[in-house]
C-alpha positions in Angstrom: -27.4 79.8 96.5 -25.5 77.9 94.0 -23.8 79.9 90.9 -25.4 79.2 87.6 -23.8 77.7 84.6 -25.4 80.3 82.6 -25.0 84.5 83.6 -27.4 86.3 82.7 -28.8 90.1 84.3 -30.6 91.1 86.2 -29.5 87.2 87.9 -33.6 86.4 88.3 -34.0 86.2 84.9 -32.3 82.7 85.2 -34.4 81.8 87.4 -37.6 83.3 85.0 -36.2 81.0 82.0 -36.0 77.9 84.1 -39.7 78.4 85.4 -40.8 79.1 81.8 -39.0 75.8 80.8 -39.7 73.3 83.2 -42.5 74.8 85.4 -44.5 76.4 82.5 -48.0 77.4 83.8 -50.6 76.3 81.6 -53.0 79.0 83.2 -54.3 81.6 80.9 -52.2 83.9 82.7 -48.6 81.9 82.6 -45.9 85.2 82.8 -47.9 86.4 85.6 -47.5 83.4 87.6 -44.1 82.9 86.6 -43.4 86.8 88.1 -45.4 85.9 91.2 -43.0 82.7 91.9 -39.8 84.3 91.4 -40.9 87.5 93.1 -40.8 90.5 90.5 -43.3 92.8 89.0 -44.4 91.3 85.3 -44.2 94.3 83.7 -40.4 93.7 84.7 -40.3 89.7 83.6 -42.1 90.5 80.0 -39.5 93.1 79.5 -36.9 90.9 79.9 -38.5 88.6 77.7 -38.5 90.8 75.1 -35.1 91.6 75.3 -34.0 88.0 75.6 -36.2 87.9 72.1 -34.8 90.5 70.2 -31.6 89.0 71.1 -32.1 85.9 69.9 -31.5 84.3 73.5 -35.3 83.2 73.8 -36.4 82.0 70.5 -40.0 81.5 71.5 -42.6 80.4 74.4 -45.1 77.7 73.3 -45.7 74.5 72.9 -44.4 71.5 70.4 -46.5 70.9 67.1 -46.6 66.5 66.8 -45.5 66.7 63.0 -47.7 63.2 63.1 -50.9 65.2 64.1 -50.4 67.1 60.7 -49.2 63.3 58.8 -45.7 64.3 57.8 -43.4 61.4 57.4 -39.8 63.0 58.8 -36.8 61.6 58.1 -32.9 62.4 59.1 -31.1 62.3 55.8 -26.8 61.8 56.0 -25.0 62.9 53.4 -20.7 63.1 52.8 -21.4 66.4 51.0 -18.3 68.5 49.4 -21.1 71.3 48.8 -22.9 71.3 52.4 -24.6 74.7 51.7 -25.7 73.9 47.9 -27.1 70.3 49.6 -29.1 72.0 51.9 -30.2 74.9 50.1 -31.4 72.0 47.7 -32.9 70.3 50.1 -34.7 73.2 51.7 -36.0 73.6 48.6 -37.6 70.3 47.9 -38.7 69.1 51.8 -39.4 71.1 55.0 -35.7 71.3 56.6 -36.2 72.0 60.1 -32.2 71.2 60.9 -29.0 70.9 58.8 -25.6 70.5 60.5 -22.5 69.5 59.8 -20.8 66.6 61.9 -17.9 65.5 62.7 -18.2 61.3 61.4 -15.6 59.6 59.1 -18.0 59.2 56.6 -21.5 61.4 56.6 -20.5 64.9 57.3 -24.0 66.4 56.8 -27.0 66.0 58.8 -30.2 67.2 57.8 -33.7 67.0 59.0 -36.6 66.8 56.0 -40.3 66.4 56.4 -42.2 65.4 53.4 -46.1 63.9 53.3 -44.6 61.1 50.6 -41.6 59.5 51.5 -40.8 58.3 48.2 -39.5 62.5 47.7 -37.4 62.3 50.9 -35.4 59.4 49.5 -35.5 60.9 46.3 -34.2 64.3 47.5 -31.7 62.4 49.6 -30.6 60.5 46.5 -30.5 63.6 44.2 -28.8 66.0 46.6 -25.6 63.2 47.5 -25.2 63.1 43.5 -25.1 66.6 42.9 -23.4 68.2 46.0 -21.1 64.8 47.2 -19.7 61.2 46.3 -23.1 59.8 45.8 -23.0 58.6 49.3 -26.5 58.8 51.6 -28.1 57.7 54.6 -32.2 58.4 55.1 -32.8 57.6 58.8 -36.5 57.7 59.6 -38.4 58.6 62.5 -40.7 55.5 63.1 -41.0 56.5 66.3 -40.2 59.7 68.2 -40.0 58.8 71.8 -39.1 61.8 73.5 -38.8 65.5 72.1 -38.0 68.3 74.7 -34.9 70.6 74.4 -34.5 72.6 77.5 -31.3 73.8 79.1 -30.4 73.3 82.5 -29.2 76.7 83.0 -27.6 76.0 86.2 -26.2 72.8 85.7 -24.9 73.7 82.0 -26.6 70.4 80.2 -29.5 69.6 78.6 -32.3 68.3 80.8 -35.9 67.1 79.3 -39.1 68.8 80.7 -41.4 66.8 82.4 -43.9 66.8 79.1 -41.5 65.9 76.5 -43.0 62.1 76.0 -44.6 62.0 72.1 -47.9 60.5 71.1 -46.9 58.3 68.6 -50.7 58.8 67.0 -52.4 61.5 67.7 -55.5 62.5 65.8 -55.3 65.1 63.5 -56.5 68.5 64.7 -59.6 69.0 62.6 -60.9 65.7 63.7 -61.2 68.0 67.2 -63.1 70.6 65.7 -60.2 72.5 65.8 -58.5 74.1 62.7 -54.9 72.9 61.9 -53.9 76.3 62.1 -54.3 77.4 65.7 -52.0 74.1 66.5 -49.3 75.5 64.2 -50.4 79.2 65.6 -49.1 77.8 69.3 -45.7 77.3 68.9 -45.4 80.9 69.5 -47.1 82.5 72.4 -46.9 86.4 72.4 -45.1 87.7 75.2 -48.1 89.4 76.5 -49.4 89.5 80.1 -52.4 87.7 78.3 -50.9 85.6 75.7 -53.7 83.9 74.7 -55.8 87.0 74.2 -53.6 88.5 72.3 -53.4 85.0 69.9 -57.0 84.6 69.9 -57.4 87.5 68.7 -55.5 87.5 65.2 -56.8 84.1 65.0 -60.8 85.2 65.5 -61.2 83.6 68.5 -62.0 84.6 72.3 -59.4 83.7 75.0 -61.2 80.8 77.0 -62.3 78.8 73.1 -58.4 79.0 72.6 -57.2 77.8 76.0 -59.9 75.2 75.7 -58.4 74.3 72.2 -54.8 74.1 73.5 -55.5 72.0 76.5 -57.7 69.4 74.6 -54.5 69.6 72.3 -52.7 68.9 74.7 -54.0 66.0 76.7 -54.3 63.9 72.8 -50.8 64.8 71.9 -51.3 66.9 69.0 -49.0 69.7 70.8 -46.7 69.3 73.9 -43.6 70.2 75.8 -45.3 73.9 76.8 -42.8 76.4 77.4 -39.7 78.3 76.7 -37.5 77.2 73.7 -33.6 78.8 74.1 -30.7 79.3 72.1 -28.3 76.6 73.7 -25.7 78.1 71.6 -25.7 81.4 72.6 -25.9 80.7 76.3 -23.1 79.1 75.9 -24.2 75.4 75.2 -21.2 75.2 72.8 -21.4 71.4 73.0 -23.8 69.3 71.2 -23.8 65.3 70.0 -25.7 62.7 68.4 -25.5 59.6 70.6 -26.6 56.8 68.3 -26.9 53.5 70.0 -27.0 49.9 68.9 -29.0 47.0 71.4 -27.7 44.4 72.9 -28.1 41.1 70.9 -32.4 40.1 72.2 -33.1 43.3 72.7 -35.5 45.1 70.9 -35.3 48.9 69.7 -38.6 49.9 71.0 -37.2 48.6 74.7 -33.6 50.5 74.3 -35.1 53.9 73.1 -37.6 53.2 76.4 -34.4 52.9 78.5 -33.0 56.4 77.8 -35.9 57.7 77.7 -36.3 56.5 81.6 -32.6 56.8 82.4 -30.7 59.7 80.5 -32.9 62.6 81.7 -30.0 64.8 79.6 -31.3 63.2 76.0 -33.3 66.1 74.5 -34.7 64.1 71.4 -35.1 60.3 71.6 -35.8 58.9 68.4 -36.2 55.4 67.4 -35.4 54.9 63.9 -35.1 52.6 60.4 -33.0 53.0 57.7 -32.3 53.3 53.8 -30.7 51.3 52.2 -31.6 48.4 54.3 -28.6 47.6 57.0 -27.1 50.4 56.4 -27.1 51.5 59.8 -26.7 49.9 63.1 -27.0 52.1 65.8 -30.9 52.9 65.3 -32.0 54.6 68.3 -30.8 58.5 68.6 -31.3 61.4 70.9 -29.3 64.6 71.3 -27.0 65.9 74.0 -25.9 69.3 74.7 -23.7 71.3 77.4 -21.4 74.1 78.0 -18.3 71.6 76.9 -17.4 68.1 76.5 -16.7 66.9 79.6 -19.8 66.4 80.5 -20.6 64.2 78.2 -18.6 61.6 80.0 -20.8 60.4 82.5 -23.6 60.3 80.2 -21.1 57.7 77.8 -20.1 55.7 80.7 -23.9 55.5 81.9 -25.5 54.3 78.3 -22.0 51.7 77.8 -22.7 49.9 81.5 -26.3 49.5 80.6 -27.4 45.5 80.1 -29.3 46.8 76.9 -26.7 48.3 74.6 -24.0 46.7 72.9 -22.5 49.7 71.0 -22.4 54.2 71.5 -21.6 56.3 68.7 -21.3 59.5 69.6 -21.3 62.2 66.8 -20.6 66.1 67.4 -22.2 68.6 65.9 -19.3 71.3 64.0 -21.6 73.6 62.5 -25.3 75.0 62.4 -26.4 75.3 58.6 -29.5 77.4 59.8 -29.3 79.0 63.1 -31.3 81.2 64.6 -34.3 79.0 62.7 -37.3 78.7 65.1 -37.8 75.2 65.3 
C-alpha cells in the first residue's frame, strides 16, 4: 500500500477522510457507510471524527451553500494595505468576509473575500478601506461566474484535488421558491457527527429525518448546495502551500472557454472563478482558481501544464503568506 502524504492515527482514519471527501454517501446514514467501506466499527470512525473536530483538523462535514441561491453578489477585493489587520477588521465589519490573506504580489498584498447584496458597498468598502489602512490603491475582482468550488485534499498525493460535485450552478433558484426555508440550506453546511446526522439536524430545525433528506437532495440536484462532504484544514495537515493562479487567454479566446479548460484539465484547481474587474482594465488575468500542497514543488507541473495550453497567453501565480482568519469555517 502506498505511504500517504498526510500521517495521521490510527492510519485508517486517512482512509475515513478521503471517503468522506470524495466518496461522501448521500444516504441518510453516510458515517455508517463510510465505517462499513473501510472496515471499522462506527462507534470508532465518529470518534475519530470528533477528535479530528476538536482539533481543528476536520472543520466540518456538509455540503456547499451557492451564495447565488441566497442573491449575494461576491467579490475578491485587492488591496496594498500597510494596516492589513485594521483593513480587514474594517471590512469584516461592513461585508461578509469569508477569506482575507495576505500575498505575496509587488503590488496588492491583501486579499480579501466580501459578499454584499448591493455591490455599490463592496466597491465602496474596497475604496474606503485602501484609503484608510493603505496607499489608496484597490482592486474589486468579481465573481461573474464561479465555475468550480470544491477544496479537498488529496491526502495521499499531498495536493489539492476537486471532488467529483464541485461544478456551480451559475442560477440556482432561491430556496423558498422550493418550499424550503433558507435556513435549513445554510443549516447543511454542518452535519452533526452523529451516526444519524440528519436526525439529529432535523430535529433542532423541527423537522423529521426523511422531509430533511428530501430537502437536501432536491437542493442538491438545482444547485442551491453542493460538493457534499468533509471540509479539512489543508494547513494543519500540512498543506503549507497555497497560490492564486490567475490566467490571462489567448488573443480569440473567450473567458468563459479558458475557465472551462481548467475546469476540465487541472483537476488540482479547488476554486475556478471567472471574473471582471474595477476599475475597468485594471486587470488582465481574469480567470482564478486556487492551488494547494504540502510544498512548492508541486506546483510545477501544474505551471508547465496551464503555460503549454493553446488557450492561455499569460500565468500569474500568487502565494498566499498569511491566513487573516483561520480556523473560520468557510
Amino acid at each position: 500500500m502506498t505511504e500517504p502524504a498526510v500521517r495521521l492515527e490510527p492510519r485508517w482514519v486517512v482512509d475515513a477522510l478521503m471517503e468522506l471527501q470524495y466518496r461522501f454517501p448521500l444516504t441518510e446514514t453516510p458515517y455508517q457507510e463510510v465505517a462499513d467501506r473501510i472496515g471499522v466499527p462506527l462507534e470508532e470512525l465518529i470518534a475519530q471524527l470528533r477528535r479530528l473536530n476538536r482539533e481543528g483538523l476536520l472543520k466540518r462535514v456538509g455540503f456547499y451553500f451557492n451564495y447565488r441561491a441566497a442573491r449575494r453578489r461576491a467579490a475578491l477585493i485587492a488591496l496594498q494595505a500597510t494596516q492589513p489587520e485594521e483593513a480587514t477588521k474594517y471590512l469584516m465589519g461592513v461585508l461578509e468576509v469569508t477569506h482575507s490573506y495576505i500575498r505575496l504580489h509587488p503590488v496588492y498584498n491583501l486579499w480579501v473575500v466580501g459578499k454584499h447584496p448591493d455591490p455599490d458597498k463592496i466597491v465602496e468598502a474596497a475604496r474606503n478601506a485602501a484609503e484608510r489602512y493603505g496607499s489608496g490603491r484597490w482592486l474589486v475582482l468579481w465573481g461573474v461566474r464561479t465555475h468550480r468550488l470544491s477544496v479537498k485534499y488529496d491526502l495521499y498525493r499531498g495536493i489539492s484535488r476537486a471532488g467529483p460535485l464541485g461544478r456551480v450552478e451559475p442560477n440556482p433558484p432561491t430556496p423558498e421558491s422550493l418550499g424550503i426555508p433558507t435556513r435549513v440550506a445554510r443549516a447543511l453546511r454542518v452535519l452533526p457527527i452523529e451516526p444519524r446526522p440528519y436526525k439529529a439536524l432535523a430535529a433542532k430545525l423541527g423537522f423529521d429525518e426523511a422531509t430533511l433528506h428530501t430537502y437536501m437532495r432536491e437542493m442538491l440536484k438545482k444547485g442551491i448546495i453542493g460538493d457534499p462532504g468533509a471540509a479539512l484544514d489543508g494547513h494543519k495537515l500540512g498543506f503549507t502551500y497555497n497560490a492564486m493562479f490567475t490566467i490571462a487567454p489567448r488573443s480569440g479566446v473567450e473567458l468563459p472557454e479558458l475557465c472551462r479548460w481548467v475546469v476540465d484539465n487541472v483537476e488540482e484547481a479547488t476554486h475556478v472563478v471567472e471574473r471582471s474587474v474595477t476599475p475597468p482594465g485594471a486587470w488582465r488575468h481574469l480567470c482564478y482558481f486556487m492551488f494547494h500542497s504540502v510544498n512548492e514543488r508541486q506546483a510545477e507541473p501544474v505551471k508547465e501544464r496551464i503555460i503549454k495550453s493553446e488557450v492561455v497567453d499569460d500565468v500569474l501565480i500568487i502565494p498566499s503568506i498569511r491566513d487573516m482568519l483561520p480556523g473560520v469555517i468557510r
